[in-house]
N, CA, C and O atoms as a GROMACS GRO file, in nm:
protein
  416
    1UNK      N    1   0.154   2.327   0.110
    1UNK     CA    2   0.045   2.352   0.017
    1UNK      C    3   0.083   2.297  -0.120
    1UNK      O    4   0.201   2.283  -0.152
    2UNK      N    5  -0.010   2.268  -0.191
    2UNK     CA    6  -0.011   2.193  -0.296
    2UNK      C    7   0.013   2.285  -0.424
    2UNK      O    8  -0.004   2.405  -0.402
    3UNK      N    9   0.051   2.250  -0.557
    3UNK     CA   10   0.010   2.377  -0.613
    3UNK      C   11  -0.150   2.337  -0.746
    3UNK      O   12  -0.181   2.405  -0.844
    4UNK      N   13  -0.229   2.186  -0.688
    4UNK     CA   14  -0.318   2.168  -0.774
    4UNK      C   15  -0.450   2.205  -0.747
    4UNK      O   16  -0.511   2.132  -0.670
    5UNK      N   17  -0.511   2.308  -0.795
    5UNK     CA   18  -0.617   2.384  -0.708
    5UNK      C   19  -0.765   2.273  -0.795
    5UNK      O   20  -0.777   2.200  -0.894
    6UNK      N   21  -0.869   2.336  -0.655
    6UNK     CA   22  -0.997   2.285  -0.698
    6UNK      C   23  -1.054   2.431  -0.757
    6UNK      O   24  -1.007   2.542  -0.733
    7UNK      N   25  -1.125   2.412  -0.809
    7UNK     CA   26  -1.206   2.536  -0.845
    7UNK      C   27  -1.368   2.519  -0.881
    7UNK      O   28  -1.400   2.479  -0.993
    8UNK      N   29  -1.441   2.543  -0.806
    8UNK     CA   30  -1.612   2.466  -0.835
    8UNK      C   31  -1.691   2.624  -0.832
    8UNK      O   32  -1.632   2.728  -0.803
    9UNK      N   33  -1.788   2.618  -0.857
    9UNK     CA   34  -1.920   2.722  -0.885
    9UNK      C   35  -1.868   2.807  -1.057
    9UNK      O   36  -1.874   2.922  -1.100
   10UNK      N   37  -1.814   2.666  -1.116
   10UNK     CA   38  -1.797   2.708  -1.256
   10UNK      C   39  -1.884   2.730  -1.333
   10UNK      O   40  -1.975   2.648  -1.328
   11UNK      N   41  -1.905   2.874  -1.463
   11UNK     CA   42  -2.028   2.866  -1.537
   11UNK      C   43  -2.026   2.734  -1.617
   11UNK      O   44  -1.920   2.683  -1.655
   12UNK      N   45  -2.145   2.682  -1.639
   12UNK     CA   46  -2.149   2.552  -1.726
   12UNK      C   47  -2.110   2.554  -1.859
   12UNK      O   48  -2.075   2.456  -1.926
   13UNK      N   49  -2.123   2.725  -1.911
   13UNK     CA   50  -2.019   2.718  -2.042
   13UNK      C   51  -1.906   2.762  -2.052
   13UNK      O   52  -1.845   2.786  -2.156
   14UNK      N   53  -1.847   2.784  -1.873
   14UNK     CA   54  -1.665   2.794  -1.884
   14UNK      C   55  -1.616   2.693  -2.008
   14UNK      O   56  -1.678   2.600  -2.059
   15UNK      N   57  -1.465   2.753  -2.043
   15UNK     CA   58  -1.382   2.657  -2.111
   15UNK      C   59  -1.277   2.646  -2.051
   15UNK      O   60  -1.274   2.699  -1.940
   16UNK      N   61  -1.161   2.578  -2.095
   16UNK     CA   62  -1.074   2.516  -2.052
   16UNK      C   63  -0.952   2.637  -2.086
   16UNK      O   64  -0.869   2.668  -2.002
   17UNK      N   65  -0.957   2.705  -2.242
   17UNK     CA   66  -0.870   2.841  -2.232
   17UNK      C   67  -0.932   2.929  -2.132
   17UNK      O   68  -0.856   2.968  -2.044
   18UNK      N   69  -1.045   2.965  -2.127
   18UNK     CA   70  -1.118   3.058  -2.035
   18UNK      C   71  -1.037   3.053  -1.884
   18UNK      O   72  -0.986   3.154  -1.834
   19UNK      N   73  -1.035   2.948  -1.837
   19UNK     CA   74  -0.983   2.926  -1.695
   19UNK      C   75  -0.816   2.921  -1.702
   19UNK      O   76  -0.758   2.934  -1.594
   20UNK      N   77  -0.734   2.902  -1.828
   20UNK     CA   78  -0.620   2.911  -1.824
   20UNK      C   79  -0.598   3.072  -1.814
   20UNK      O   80  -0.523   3.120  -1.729
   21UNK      N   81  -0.654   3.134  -1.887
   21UNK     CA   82  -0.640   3.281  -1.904
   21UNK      C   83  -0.643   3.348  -1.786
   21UNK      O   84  -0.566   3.440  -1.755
   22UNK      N   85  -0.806   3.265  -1.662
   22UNK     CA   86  -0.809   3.352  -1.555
   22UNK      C   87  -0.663   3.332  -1.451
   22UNK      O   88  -0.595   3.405  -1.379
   23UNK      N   89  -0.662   3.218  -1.483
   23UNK     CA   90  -0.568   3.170  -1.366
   23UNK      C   91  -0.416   3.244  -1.425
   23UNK      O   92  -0.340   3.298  -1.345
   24UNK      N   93  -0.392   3.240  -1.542
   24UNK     CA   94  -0.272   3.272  -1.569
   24UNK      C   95  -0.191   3.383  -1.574
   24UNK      O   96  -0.069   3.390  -1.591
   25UNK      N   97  -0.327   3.525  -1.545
   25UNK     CA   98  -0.291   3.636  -1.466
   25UNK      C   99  -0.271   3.612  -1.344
   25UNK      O  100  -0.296   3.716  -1.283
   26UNK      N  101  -0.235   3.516  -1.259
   26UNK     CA  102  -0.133   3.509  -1.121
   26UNK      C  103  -0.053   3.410  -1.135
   26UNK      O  104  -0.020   3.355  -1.030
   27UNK      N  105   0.013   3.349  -1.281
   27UNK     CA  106   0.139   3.290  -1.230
   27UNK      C  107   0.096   3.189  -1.385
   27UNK      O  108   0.008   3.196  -1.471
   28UNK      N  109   0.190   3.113  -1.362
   28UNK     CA  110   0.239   2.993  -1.455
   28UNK      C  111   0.140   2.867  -1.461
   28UNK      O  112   0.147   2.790  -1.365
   29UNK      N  113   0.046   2.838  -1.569
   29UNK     CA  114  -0.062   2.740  -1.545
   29UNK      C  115   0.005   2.584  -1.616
   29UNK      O  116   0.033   2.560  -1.734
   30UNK      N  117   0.016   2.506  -1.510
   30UNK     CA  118   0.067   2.414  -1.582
   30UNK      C  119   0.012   2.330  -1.678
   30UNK      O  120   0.062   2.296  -1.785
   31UNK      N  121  -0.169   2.280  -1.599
   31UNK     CA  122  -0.256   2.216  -1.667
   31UNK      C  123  -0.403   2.282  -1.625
   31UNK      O  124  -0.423   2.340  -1.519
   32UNK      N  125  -0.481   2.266  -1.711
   32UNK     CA  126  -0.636   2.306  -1.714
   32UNK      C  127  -0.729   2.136  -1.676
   32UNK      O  128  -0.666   2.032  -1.697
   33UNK      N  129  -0.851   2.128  -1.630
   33UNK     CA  130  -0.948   2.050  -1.652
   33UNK      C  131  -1.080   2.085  -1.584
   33UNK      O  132  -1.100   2.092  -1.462
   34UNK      N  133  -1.184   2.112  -1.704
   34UNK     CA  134  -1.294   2.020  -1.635
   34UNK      C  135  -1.384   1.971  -1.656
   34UNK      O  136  -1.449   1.965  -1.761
   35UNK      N  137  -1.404   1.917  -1.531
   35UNK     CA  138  -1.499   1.786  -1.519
   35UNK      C  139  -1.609   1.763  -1.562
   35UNK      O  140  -1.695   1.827  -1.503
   36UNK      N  141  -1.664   1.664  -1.683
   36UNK     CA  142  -1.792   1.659  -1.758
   36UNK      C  143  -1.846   1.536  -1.724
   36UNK      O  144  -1.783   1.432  -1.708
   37UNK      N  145  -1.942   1.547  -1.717
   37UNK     CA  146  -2.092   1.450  -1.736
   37UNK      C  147  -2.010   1.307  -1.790
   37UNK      O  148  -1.906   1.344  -1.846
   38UNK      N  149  -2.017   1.212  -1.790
   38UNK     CA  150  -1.902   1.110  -1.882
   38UNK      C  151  -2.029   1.081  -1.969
   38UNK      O  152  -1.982   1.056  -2.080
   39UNK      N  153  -2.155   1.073  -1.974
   39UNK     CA  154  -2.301   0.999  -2.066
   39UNK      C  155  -2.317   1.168  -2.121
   39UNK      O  156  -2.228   1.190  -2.203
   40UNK      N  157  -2.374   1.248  -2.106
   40UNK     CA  158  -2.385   1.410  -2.144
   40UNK      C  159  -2.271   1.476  -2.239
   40UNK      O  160  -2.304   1.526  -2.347
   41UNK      N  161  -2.119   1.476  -2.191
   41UNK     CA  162  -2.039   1.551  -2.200
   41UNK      C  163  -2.066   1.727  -2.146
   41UNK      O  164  -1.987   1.819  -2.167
   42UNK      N  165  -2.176   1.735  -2.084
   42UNK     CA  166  -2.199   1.913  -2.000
   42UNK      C  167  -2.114   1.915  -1.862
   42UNK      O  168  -2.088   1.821  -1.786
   43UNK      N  169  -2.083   2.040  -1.854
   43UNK     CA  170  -1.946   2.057  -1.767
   43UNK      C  171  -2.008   1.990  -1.623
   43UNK      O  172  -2.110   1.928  -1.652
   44UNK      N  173  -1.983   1.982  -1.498
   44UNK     CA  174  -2.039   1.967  -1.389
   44UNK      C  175  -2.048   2.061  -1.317
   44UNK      O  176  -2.112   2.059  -1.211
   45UNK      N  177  -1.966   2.193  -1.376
   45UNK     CA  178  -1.951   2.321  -1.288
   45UNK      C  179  -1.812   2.342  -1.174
   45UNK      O  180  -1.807   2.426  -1.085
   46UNK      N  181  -1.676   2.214  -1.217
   46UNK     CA  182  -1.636   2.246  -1.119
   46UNK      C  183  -1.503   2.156  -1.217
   46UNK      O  184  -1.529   2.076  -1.307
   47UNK      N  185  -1.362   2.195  -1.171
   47UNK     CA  186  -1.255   2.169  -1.236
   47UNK      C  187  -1.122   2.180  -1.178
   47UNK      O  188  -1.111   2.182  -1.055
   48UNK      N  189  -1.006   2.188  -1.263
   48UNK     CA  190  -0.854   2.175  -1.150
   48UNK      C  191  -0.789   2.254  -1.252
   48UNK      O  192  -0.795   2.263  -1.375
   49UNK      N  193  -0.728   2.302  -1.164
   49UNK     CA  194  -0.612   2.370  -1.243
   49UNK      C  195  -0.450   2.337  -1.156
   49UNK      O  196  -0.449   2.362  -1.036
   50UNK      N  197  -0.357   2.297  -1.202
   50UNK     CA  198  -0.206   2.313  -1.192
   50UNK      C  199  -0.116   2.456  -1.183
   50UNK      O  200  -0.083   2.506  -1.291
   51UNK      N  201  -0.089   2.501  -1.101
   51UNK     CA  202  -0.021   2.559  -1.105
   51UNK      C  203   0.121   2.555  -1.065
   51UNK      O  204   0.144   2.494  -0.960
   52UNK      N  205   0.225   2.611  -1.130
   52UNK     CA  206   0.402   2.575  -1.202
   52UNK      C  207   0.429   2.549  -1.036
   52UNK      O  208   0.463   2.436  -0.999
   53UNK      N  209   0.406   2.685  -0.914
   53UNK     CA  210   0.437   2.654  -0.799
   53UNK      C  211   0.303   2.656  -0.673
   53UNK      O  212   0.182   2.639  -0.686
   54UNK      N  213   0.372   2.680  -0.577
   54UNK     CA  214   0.288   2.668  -0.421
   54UNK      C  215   0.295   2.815  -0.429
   54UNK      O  216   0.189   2.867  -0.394
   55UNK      N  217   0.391   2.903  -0.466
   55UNK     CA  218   0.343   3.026  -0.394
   55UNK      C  219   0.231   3.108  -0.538
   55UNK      O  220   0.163   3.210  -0.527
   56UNK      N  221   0.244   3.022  -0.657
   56UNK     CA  222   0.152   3.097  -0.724
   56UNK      C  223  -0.019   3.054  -0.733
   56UNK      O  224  -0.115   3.120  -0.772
   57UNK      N  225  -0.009   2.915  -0.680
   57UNK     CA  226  -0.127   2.838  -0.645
   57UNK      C  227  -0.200   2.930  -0.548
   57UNK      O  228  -0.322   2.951  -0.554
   58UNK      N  229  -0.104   2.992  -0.443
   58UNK     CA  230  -0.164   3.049  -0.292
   58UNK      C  231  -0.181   3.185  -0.344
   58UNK      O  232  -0.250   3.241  -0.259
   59UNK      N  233  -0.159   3.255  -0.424
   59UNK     CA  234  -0.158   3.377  -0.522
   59UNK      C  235  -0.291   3.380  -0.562
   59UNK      O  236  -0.377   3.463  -0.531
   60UNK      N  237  -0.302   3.244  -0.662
   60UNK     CA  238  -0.426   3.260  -0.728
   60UNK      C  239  -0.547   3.208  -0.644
   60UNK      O  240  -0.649   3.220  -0.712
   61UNK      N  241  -0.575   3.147  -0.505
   61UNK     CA  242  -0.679   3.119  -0.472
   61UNK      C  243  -0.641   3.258  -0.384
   61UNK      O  244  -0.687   3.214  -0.279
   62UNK      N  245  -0.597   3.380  -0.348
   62UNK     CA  246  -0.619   3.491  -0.265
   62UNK      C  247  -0.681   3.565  -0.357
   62UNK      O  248  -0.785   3.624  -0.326
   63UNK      N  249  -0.625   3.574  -0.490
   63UNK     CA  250  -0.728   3.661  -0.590
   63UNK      C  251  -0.874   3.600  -0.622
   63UNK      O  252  -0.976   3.666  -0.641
   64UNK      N  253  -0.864   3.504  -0.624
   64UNK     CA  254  -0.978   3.447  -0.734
   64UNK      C  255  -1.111   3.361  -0.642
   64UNK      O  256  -1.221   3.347  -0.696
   65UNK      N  257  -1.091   3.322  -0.534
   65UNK     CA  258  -1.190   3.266  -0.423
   65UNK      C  259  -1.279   3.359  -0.387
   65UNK      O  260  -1.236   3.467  -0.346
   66UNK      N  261  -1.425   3.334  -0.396
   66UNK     CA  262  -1.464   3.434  -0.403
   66UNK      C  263  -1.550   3.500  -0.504
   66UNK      O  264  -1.672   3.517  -0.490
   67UNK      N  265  -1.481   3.537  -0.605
   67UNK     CA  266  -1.464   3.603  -0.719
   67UNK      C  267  -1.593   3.584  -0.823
   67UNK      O  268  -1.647   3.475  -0.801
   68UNK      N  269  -1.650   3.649  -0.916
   68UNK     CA  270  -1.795   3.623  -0.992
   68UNK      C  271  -1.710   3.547  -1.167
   68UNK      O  272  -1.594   3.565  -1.206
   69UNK      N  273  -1.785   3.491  -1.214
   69UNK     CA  274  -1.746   3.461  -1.366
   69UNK      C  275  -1.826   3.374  -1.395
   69UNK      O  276  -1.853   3.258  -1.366
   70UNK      N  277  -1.865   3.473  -1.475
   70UNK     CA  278  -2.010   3.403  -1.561
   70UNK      C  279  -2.161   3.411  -1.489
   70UNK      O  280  -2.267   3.366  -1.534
   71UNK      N  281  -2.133   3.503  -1.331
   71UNK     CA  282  -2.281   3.496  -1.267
   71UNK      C  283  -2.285   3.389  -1.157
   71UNK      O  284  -2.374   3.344  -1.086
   72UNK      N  285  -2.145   3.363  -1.171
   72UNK     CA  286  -2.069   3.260  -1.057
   72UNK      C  287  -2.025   3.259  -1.002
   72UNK      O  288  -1.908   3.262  -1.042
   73UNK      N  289  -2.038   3.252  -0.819
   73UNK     CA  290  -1.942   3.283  -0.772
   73UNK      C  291  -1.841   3.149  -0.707
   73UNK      O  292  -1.855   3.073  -0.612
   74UNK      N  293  -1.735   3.165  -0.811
   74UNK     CA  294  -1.634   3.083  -0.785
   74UNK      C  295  -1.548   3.015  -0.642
   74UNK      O  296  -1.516   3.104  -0.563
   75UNK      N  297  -1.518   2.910  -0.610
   75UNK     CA  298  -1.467   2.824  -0.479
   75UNK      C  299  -1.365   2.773  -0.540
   75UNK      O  300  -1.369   2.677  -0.617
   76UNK      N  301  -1.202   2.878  -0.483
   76UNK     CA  302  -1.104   2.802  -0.561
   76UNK      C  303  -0.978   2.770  -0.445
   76UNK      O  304  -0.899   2.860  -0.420
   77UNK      N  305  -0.965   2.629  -0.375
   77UNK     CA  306  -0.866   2.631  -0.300
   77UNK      C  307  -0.811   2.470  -0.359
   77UNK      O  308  -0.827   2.398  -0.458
   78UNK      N  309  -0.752   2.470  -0.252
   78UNK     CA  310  -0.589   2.349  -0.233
   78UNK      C  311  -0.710   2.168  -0.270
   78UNK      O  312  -0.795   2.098  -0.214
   79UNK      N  313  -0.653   2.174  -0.367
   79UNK     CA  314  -0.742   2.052  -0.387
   79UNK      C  315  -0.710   1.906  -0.290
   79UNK      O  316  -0.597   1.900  -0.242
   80UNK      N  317  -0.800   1.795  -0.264
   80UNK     CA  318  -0.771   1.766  -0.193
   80UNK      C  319  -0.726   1.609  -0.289
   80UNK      O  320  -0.769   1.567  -0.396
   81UNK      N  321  -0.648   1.569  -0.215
   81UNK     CA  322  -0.603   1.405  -0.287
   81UNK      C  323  -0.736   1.336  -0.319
   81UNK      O  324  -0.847   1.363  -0.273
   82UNK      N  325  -0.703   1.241  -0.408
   82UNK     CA  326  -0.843   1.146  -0.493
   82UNK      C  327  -0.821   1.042  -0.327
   82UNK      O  328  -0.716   1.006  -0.274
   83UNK      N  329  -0.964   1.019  -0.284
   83UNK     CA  330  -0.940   0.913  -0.196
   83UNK      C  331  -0.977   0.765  -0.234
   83UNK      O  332  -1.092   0.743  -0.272
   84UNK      N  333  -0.872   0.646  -0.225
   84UNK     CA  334  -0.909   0.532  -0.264
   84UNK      C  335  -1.051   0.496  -0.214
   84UNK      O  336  -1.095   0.524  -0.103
   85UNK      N  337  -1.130   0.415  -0.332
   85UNK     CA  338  -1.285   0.385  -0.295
   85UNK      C  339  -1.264   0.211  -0.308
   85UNK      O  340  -1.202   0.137  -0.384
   86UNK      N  341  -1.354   0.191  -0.190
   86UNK     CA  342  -1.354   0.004  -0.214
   86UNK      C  343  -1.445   0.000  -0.301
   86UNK      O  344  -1.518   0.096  -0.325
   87UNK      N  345  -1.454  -0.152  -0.380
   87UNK     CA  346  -1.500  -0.152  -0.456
   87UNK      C  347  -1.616  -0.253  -0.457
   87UNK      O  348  -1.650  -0.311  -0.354
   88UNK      N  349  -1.675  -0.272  -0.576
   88UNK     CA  350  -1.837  -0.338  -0.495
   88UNK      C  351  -1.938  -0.224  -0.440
   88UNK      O  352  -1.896  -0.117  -0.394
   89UNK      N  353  -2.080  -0.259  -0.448
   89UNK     CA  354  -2.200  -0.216  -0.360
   89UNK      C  355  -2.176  -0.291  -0.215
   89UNK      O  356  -2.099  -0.370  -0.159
   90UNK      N  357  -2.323  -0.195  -0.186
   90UNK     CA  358  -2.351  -0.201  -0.027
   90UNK      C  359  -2.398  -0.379  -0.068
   90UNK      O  360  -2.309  -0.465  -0.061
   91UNK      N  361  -2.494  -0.405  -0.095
   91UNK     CA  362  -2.575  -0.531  -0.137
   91UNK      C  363  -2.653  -0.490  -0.013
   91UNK      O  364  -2.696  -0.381   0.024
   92UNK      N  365  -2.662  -0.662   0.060
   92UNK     CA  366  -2.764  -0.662   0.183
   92UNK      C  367  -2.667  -0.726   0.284
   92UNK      O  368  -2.690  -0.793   0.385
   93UNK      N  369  -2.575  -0.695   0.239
   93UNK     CA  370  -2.448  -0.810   0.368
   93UNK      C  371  -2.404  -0.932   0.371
   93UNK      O  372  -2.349  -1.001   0.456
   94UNK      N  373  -2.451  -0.951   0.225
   94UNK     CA  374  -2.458  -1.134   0.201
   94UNK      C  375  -2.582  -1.203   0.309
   94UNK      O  376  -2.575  -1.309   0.372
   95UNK      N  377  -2.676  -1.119   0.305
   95UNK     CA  378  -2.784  -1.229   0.327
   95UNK      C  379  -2.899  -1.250   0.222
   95UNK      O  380  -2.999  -1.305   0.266
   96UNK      N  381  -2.900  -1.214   0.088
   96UNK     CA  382  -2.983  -1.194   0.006
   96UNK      C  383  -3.086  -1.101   0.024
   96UNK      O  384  -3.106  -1.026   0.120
   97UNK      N  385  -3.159  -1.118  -0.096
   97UNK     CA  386  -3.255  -1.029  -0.103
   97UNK      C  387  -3.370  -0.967  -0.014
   97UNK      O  388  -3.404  -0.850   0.003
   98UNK      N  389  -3.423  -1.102   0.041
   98UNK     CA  390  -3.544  -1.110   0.134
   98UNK      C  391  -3.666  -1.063   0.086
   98UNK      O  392  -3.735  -0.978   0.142
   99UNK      N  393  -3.701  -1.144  -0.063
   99UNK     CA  394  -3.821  -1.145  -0.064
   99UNK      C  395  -3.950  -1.231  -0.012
   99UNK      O  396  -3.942  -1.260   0.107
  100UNK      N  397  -4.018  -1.259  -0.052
  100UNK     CA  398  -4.147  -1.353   0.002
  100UNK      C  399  -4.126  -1.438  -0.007
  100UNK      O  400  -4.161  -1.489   0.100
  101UNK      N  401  -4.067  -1.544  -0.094
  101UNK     CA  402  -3.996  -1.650  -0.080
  101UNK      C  403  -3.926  -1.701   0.046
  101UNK      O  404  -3.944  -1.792   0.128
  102UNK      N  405  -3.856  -1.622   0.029
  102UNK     CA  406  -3.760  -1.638   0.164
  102UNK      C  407  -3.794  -1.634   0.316
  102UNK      O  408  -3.705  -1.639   0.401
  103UNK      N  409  -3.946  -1.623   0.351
  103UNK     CA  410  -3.988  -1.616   0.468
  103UNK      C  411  -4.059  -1.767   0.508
  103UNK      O  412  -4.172  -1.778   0.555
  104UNK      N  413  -3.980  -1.863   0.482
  104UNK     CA  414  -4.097  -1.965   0.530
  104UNK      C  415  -4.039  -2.034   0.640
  104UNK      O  416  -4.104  -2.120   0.699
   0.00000   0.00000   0.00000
């Protein structure tokens, strides 16, 4: 187990001490984040937290999964690795567009 948790069904005006505080009644918080709008800056409702180890990571998602804050009920487990994305669109497969033109 990891000790970098996901944590989503965040209130949209959580903060970043707010979630250190919750988390830090079960153990050692290494880092806080979350995740905003990048054009907005409004939260997305969902964030990571670090915790120092594995057994306090597994601590804090037994307390806190589950759990209400803010009218929320919070989803806090074992986050999962960023997965590499190819890059580029779908397009059309390299056959162009296929408009009206193109039918003769």
């Amino acid at each position: 187990m990891g000790s970098k948790l996901y944590v989503g069904g965040l209130p949209y005006s959580a903060t970043e001490q707010q979630l250190n505080d919750l988390f830090g009644a079960h153990g050692s918080v290494a880092s806080v984040k979350i995740i905003a709008d990048k054009f907005t800056g409004q939260s997305r409702g969902f964030g990571f937290v670090e915790m120092s180890s594995d057994s306090e990571a597994s601590a804090a998602i037994t307390a806190l999964n589950g759990t209400d804050m803010g009218g929320r009920t919070l989803t806090v487990n074992e986050a999962k690795p960023i997965e590499q994305r190819s890059g580029g669109g779908g397009g059309f497969g390299g056959r162009g567009g296929g408009g009206k033109r193109d039918r003769w």
